[in-house]
C-alpha positions as CSV (number, residue, x, y, z in Angstrom):
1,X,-1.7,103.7,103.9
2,X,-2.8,102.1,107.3
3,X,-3.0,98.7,106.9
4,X,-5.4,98.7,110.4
5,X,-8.7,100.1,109.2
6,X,-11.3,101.7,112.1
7,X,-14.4,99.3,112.7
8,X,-17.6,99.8,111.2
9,X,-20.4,100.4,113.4
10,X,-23.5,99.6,110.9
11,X,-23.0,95.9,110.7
12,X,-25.0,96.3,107.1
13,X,-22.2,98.5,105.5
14,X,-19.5,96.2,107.7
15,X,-21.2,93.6,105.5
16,X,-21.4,95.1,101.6
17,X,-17.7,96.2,102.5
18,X,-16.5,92.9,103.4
19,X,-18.7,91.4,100.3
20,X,-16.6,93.6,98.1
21,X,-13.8,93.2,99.3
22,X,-11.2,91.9,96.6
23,X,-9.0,90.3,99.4
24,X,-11.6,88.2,101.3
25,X,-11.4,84.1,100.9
26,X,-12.7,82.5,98.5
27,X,-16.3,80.9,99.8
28,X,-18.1,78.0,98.6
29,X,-21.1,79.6,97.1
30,X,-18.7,81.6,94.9
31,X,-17.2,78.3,93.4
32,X,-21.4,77.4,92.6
33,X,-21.0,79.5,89.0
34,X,-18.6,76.7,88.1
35,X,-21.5,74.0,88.4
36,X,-23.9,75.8,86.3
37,X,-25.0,74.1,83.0
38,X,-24.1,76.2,80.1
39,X,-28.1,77.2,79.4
40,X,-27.8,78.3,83.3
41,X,-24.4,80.1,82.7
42,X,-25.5,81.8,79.8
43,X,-28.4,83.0,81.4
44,X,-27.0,84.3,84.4
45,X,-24.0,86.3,82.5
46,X,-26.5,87.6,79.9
47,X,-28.6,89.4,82.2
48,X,-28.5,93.2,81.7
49,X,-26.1,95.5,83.3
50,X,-27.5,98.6,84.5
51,X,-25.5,101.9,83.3
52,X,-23.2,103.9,85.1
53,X,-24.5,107.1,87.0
54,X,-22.1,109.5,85.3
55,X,-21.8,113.3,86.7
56,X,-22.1,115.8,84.1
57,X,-18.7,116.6,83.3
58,X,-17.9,113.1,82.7
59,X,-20.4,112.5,80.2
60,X,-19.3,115.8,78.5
61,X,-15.7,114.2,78.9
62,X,-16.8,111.6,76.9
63,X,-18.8,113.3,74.2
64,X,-15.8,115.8,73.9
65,X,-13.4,112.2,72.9
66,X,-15.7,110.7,70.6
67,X,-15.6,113.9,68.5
68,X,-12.0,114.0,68.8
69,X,-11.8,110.4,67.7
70,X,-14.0,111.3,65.1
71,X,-12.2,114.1,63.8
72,X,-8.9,112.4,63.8
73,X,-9.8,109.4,62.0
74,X,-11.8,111.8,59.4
75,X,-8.5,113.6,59.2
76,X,-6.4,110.1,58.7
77,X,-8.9,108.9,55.6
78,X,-8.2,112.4,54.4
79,X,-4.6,112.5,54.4
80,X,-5.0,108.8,53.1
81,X,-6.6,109.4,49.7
82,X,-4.7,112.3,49.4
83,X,-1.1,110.9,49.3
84,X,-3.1,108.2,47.0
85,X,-2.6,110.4,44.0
């Protein structure tokens, strides 16, 4: 991996890249959540989280595990009354 990334020319994206970046300094604004009252903190963590845009296949993925963990643990209540008697 190349340490040296090629520039950005929309400074926009530039931007929302360096925002996101999990490398950049810390800034003072970011330190501002550590101010809040706990009414204010509570509010601003409790605000709704849109869902993830899934493609197809992963939300079949994920169907396809819940019924496997559903059938699994059906099978370990089965085989736990069983060896009961």
């Amino acid at each position: 991996m190349n340490p040296q990334t090629p520039p950005i020319e929309d400074p926009e994206l530039a931007a929302a890249i360096a925002e996101r970046d999990p490398r950049r300094p810390e800034r003072p604004e970011d330190q501002l959540v550590m101010h809040l009252e706990r009414d204010q903190l509570v509010a601003e963590t409790s605000r709704p989280v849109p869902p993830a845009e899934l493609s197809a296949r992963v939300r079949a993925g994920l169907w396809a595990l819940r019924v496997f963990v559903l059938l699994v643990s059906a099978m370990v209540i089965y085989t736990f009354f069983y060896e009961l008697h």
